[in-house]
C-alpha positions, 0 to 999 in steps of 0.5 A: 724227449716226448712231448708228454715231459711234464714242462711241456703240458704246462697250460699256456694260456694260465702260466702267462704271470698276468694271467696266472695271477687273475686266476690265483684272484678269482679261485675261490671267489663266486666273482670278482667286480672288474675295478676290484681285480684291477686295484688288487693286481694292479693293473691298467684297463687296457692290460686287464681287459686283454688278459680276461679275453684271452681267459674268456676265449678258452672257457676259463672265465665269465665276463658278465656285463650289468648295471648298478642302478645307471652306472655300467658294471663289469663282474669276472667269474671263474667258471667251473672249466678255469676252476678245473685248469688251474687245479691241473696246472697248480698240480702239475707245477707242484709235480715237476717242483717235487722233482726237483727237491 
C-alpha cells in the first residue's frame, strides 16, 4: 500500500475531533468572538487556545486581538487556506465514506 491511500492523505491537523469541530464553527462565518466559540464547543480557555494555535501555525485561522471600548477581545476567523483545508478534507472523508457503501 502507497502512501497516496486516501486514509493516509487525511489533513492531521483538521481531523483532530476538537480541532475539527472549531473549523466546522467557523466556516461559513466572516468570524467568530473567542467567548462565543468557547460556549458553543463547550470548552476551557486553556483547551481552545491551544487548538486555535495549532490552526494558526498552519495558516488555517486568524486570531485577531482588539478592543471593545476598555475590554480586551479576541476574534477567530478562518482564513481563505483553512476555508480550502477543510473543503479537501470534508471531500476526502466523503470520498473513502463512498467506498465503503
Amino acid at each position: 500500500m502507497g502512501t497516496n491511500q486516501p486514509h493516509n492523505l487525511i489533513d492531521d491537523v483538521i481531523h483532530q475531533r476538537t480541532r475539527l469541530a472549531i473549523m466546522a464553527t467557523l466556516a461559513g462565518l466572516e468570524n467568530l468572538d473567542f467567548n462565543d466559540l468557547k460556549a458553543q464547543l463547550g470548552l476551557t480557555d486553556g483547551n481552545l487556545s491551544t487548538h486555535l494555535a495549532a490552526l494558526e501555525r498552519v495558516g488555517y485561522v486568524e486570531i485577531i486581538k482588539s478592543f471593545k471600548g476598555k475590554k480586551p477581545r479576541t476574534t477567530i476567523a478562518q482564513t481563505a487556506k483553512g476555508r480550502k483545508a477543510l473543503k479537501n478534507y470534508v471531500n476526502l472523508l466523503q470520498g473513502i465514506l463512498d467506498q465503503a457503501r
